[in-house]
C-alpha positions in Angstrom: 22.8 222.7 36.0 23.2 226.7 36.4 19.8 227.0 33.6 16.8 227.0 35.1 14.4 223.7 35.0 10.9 225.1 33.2 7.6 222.9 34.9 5.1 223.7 32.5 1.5 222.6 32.6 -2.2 222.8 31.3 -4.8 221.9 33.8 -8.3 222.3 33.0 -9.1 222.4 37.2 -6.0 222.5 38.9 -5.3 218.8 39.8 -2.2 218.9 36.5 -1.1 222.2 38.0 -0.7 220.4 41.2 1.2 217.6 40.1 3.7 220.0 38.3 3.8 222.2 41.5 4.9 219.2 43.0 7.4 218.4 40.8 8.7 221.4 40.9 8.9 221.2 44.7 11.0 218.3 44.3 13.1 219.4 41.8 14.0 222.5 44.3 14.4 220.4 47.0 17.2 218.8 44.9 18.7 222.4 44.7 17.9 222.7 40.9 16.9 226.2 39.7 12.9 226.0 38.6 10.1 227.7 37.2 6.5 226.2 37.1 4.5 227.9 34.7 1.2 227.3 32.9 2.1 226.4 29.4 -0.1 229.0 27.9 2.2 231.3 29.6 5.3 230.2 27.5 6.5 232.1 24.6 10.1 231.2 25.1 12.2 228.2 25.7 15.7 230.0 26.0 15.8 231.0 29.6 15.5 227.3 30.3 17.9 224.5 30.4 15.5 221.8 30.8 11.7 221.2 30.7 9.0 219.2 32.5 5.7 219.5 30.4 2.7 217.7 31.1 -1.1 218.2 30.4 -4.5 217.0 31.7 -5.8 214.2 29.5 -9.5 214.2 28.0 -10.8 212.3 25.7 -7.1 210.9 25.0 -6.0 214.5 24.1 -4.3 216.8 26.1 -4.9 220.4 26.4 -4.4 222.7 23.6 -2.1 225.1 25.7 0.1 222.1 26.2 -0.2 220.6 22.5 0.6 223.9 21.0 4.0 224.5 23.4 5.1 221.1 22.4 4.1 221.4 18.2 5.1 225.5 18.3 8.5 225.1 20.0 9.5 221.9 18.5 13.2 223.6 17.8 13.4 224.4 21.2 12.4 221.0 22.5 14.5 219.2 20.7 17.6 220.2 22.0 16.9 220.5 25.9 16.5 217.6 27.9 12.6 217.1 28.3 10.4 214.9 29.9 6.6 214.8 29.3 4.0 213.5 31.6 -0.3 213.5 31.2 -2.5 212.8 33.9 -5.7 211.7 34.4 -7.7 208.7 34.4 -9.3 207.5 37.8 -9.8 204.5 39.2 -6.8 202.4 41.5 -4.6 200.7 39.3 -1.9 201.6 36.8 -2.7 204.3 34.6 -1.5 203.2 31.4 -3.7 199.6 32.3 -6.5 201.5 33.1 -6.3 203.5 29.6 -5.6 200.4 28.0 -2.5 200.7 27.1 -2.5 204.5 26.1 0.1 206.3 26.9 0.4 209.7 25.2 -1.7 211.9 22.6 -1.6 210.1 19.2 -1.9 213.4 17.6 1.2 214.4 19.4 3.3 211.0 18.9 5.3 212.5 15.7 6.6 215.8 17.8 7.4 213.7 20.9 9.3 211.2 18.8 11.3 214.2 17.0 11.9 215.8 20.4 13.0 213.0 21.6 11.7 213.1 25.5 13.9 211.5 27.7 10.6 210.1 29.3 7.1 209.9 29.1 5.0 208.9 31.6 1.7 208.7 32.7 0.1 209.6 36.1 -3.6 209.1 37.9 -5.8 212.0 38.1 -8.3 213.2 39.7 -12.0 214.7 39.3 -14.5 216.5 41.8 -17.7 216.4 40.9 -18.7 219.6 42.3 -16.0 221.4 40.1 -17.5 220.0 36.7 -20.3 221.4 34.4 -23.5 219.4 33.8 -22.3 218.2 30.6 -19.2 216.7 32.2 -21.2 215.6 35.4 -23.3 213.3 33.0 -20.3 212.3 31.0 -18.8 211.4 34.1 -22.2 209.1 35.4 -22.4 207.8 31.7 -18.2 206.6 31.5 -19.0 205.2 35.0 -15.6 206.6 35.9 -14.7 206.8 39.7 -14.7 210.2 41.2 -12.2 211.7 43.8 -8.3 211.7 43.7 -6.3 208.9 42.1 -2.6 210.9 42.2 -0.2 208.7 43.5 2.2 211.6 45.2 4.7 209.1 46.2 5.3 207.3 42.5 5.2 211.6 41.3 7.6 212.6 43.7 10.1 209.6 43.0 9.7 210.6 39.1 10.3 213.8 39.9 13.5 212.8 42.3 15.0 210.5 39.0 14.5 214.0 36.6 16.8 216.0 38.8 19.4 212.8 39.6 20.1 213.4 35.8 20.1 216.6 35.6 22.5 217.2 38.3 24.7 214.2 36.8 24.8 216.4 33.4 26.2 219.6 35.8 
């Protein structure tokens, strides 16, 4: 792939933006071409050949910088190989178990489904107490959700290794 591979994120304290630094990492060290970007930083999908988007979760949503990429570029999306990824939940365990089964932004199903994502998945999180607000703090204490770093690096960077095994078998 001679285009370069957009990694764009929204990350409300940095642990998204690590994940998708990470991926991008990997998807160097596979000798693809990539940019990570925060997703509120894209206004244009042409440069790229491919994209990685992915977005914080809260409250089963993800973050407007990343809904509105997805819903504002739709056309672009839809033909360029994309894969899609949230994270956040906390708590050992499967993410998609420990949401119950969800997945992906409802609101956000009907663009996916016309873009067609070649993937979606769904990676742990993590939160530090000391970087929330009060309101959060006591949302936190109230959900009785687990604190600290629930990223599995190993099950990111093997996602991130099957992304640029296709994309270099499309070359």
């Amino acid at each position: 792939m001679e285009r370069k591979v957009l990694v764009a994120y929204a990350s409300k304290y940095g642990s998204t933006k690590e994940i998708a630094e990470r991926i991008g990492e990997k998807l160097q060290a596979e000798d693809l071409v990539v940019e990570v970007r925060s997703a509120g930083e894209v206004k244009d999908l042409s440069p790229y050949g491919a994209v990685v988007l992915g977005s914080g979760v809260y409250a089963g949503q993800w973050l407007r910088d990343a809904g509105n990429l997805l819903e504002n570029h739709e056309s672009s999306f839809a033909n360029l190989p994309v894969w899609l990824f949230s994270s956040g939940p906390t708590g050992e365990g499967d993410p998609v178990e420990i949401m119950k089964g969800w997945k992906f932004p409802e609101n956000l199903q009907a663009v996916a489904d016309r873009i067609g994502p070649r993937e979606i998945v769904f990676f742990g999180g993590a939160i530090d107490p000391k970087k929330l607000s009060l309101p959060e703090k006591l949302i936190v204490r109230a959900l009785r959700a687990p604190t600290g770093d629930y990223r599995n690096w190993d099950s990111i960077e093997a996602w991130a290794s099957g992304v640029a095994e296709e994309l270099k078998n499309e070359a």
